[in-house]
C-alpha positions in Angstrom: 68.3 255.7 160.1 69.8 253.4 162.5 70.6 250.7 159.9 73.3 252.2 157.5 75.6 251.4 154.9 79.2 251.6 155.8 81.8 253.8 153.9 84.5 251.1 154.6 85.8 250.4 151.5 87.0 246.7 151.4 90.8 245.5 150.3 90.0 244.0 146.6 92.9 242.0 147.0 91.5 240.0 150.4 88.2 238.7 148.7 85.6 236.7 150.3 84.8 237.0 153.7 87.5 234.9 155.6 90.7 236.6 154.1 90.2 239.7 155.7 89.4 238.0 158.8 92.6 236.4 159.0 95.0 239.0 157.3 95.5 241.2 160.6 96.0 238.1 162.7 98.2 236.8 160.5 100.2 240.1 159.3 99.0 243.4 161.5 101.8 245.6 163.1 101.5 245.6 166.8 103.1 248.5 168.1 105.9 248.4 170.7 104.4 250.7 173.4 105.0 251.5 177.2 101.7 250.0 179.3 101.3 250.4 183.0 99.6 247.6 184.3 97.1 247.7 186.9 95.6 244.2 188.9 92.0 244.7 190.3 91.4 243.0 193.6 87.6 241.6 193.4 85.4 240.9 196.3 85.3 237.3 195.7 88.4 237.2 196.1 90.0 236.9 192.7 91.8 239.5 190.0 91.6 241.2 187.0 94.2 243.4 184.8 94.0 246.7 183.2 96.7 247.8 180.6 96.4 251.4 180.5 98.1 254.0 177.7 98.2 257.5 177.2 98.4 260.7 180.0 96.3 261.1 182.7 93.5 263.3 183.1 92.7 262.7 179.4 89.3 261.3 178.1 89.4 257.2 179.6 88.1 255.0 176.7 87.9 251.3 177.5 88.8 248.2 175.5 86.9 244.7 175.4 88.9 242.0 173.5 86.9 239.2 172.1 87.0 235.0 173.1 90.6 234.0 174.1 91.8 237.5 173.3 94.8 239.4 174.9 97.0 242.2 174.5 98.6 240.3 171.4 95.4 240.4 169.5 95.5 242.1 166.6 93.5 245.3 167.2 94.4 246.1 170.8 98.1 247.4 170.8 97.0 249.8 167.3 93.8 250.6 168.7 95.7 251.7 172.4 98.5 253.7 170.5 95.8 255.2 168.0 94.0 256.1 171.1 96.4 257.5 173.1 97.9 259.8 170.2 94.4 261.1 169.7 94.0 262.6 173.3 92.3 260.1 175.0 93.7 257.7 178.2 92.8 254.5 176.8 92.3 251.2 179.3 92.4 247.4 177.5 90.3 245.3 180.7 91.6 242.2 180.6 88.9 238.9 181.8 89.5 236.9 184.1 92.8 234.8 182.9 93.5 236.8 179.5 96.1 238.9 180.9 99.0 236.1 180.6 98.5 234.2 184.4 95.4 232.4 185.4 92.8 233.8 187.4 92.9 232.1 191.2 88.8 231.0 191.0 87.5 227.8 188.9 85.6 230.2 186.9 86.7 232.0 184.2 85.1 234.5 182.0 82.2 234.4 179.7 79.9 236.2 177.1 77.2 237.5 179.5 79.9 238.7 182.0 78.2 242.3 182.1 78.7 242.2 186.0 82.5 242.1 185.4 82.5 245.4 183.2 80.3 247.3 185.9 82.8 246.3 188.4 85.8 248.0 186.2 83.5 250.9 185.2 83.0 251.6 188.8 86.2 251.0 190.1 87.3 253.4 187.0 85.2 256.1 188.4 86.3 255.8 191.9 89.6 255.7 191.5 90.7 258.0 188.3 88.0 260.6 189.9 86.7 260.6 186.5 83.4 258.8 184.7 84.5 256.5 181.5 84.0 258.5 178.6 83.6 255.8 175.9 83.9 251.7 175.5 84.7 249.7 172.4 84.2 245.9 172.8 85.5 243.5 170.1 83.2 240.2 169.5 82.8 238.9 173.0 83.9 242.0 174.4 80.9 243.5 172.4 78.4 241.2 173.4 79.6 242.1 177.0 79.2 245.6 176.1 75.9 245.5 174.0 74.6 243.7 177.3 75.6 246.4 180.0 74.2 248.9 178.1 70.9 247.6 177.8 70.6 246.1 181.1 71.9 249.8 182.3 70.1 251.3 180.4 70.1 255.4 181.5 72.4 254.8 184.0 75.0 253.4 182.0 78.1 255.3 183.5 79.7 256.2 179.7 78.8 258.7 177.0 79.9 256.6 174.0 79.8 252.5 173.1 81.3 251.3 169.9 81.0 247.4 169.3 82.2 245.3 166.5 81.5 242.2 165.3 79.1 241.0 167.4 77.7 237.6 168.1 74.3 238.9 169.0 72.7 235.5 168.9 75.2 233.1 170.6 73.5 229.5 169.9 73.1 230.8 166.1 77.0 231.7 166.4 77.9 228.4 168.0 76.2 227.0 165.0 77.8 229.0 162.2 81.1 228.7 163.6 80.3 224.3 163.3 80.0 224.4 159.8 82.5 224.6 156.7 85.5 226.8 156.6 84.5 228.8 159.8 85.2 225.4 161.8 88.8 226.4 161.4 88.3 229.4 163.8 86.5 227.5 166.1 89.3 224.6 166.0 92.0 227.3 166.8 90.0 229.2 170.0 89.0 225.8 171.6 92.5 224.8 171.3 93.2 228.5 173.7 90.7 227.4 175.3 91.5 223.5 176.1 95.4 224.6 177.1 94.0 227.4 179.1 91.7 225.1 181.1 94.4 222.6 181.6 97.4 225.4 182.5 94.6 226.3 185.3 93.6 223.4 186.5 96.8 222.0 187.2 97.3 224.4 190.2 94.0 223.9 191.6 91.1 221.5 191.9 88.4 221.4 189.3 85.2 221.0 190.2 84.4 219.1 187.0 84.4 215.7 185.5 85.3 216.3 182.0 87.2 214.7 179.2 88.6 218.0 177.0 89.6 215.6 174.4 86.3 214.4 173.8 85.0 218.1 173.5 84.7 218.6 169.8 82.7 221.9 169.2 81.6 225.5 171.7 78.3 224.0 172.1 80.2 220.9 173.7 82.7 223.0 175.5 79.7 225.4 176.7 77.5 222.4 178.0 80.6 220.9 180.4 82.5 223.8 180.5 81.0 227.0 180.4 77.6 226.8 181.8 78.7 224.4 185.0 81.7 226.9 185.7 79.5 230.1 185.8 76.0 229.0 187.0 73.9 228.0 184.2 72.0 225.0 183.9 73.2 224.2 180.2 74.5 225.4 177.5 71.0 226.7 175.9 70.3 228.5 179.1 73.3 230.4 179.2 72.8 231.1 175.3 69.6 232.4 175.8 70.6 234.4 179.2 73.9 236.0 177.8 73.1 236.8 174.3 73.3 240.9 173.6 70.3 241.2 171.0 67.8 240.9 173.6 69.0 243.6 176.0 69.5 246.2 172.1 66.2 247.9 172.9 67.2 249.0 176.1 70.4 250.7 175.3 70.3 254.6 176.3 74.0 255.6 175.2 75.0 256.9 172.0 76.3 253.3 170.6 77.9 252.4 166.9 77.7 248.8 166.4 79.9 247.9 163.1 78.9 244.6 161.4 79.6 242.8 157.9 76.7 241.2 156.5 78.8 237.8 156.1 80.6 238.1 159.4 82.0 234.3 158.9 81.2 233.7 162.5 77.3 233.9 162.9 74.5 233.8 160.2 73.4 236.8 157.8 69.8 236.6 159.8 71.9 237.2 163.3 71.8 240.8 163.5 68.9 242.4 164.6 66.5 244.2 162.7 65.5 247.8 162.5 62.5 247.6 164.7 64.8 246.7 167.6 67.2 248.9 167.5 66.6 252.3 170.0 67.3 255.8 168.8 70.3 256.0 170.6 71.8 252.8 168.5 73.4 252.9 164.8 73.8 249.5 163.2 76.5 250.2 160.6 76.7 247.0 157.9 79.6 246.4 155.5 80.6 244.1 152.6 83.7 242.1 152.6 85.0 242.8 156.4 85.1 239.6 157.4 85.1 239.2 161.6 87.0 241.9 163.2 89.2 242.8 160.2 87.6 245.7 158.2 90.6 245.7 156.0 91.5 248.6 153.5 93.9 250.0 151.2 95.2 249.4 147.5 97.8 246.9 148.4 99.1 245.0 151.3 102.2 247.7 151.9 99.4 250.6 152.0 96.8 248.3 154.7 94.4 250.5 156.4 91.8 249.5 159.2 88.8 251.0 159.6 87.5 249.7 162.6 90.0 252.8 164.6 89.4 255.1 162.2 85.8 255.0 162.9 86.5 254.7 166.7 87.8 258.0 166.3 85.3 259.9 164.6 82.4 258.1 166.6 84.0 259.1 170.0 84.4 262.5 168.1 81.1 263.1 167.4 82.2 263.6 163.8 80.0 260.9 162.3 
């Protein structure tokens, strides 16, 4: 069936659906280990950064962090170490201006940036003289994903996708993520994303007349921001051009998309249906994982995650 009930067994002690969201950015371990960075030169002129861990020659899996992530998110040091001890070279692709210095163009990175993966897969390829064996992608990193997989469709250059949390539908999430508690998360990443435009911006020209302190919400931020910066005529256009669950049918990869059914940052009626998912695409559901936590174990000195422990066995073949 590709709609499926998880095994993930929720923490009982993190109720609700907004304490395990924020328990592993508040309290996950991030591992310590030796990265060798990598900087991309682009054709147009500007960069991006690869982190890469584990021995060559191994199995390359690639990493996608989510809005305003980095290396300092909670699941991409774990999910690099638990990759890397589980005989695979894993590679965390940084967008444009993520990877600690800003990126030398006005534009920036976005949720439809599919063209940017292709770029890295390809580079990948021609460089390591070996294809991409597998891709997670974390919330706007899956959405990314979920996109160049459809739009590639059989000649997606990767054997296995795994993509979690995923704001299928990115008006509906922009709307979910404006109301009640879920305004906190919103509050925080505009915040990032205010300081991050204002850091950049200070070294060169913007092409924009904008007030940031009169930006209140995404939608706001995508209408002056977003959509001018990266050729869209509005914040509705590039909503309806970037969102993932459109391009779902035409996905031709061997793809595990891991969802809660009250992700806290998009509506229960986001995620697509049965009828649109392909044979090739397994919509895994679960109760009480919050957004890109998945949080498990008896007690808080026993924490488990489930989102690598799946990673694992869905790269495996296991399951």
């Amino acid at each position: 069936m590709p709609i499926v009930h998880s095994e993930f067994t929720p923490a009982w002690w993190l109720p609700g659906h907004h304490l395990p969201t924020l328990w592993p950015s508040l309290f996950r371990h991030r591992p310590d280990i030796p990265l060798k960075r990598e900087r991309v030169e682009l054709a147009d002129g500007d960069f991006l950064d690869l982190s890469w861990y584990g021995d060559t020659g191994k199995p390359i899996v690639m990493l996608l962090h989510g809005l305003e992530g980095n290396l300092h998110s909670h699941y991409a040091r774990p999910l690099l170490k638990l990759l890397g001890e589980s005989g695979y070279l894993a590679c965390m692709m940084h967008f444009r201006g993520c990877s600690g210095e800003p990126n030398r163009l006005p534009r920036s990175y976005h949720s439809g940036d599919s063209a940017e993966l292709q770029t890295i897969v390809k580079h990948i390829q021609s460089t390591r003289q070996q294809p991409v064996f597998g891709i997670i992608g974390f919330s706007l990193g899956a959405n990314v994903l979920l996109k160049w997989l459809g739009e590639q469709g059989t000649q997606a250059a990767v054997e296995r996708a795994m993509a979690v949390s995923v704001p299928f539908l990115l008006n509906e999430a922009a709307d979910r993520l404006d109301r009640g508690f879920s305004r906190f998360y919103q509050a925080h990443l505009l915040k990032s994303m205010k300081q991050k435009y204002r850091e950049k911006f200070s070294r060169i020209p913007s092409p924009l007349n904008v007030d940031l302190d009169q930006i209140g919400n995404f939608r706001e931020f995508d209408e002056k921001i977003t959509a001018p910066l990266h050729g869209f005529s509005g914040a509705d256009d590039y909503y309806q051009r970037s969102s993932c669950r459109q391009f779902i049918p035409g996905i031709r990869r061997s793809t595990l998309i891991l969802h809660d059914r009250h992700d806290p940052f998009m509506w229960p009626q986001t995620a697509p249906s049965e009828g649109e998912l392909p044979d090739d695409v397994l919509l895994e559901l679960t109760s009480g994982g919050g957004h890109a936590g998945f949080v498990g174990g008896k007690t808080p000195v026993s924490t488990s995650y489930w989102t690598g422990k799946r990673l694992i066995h869905w790269l495996q073949g296991t399951s």
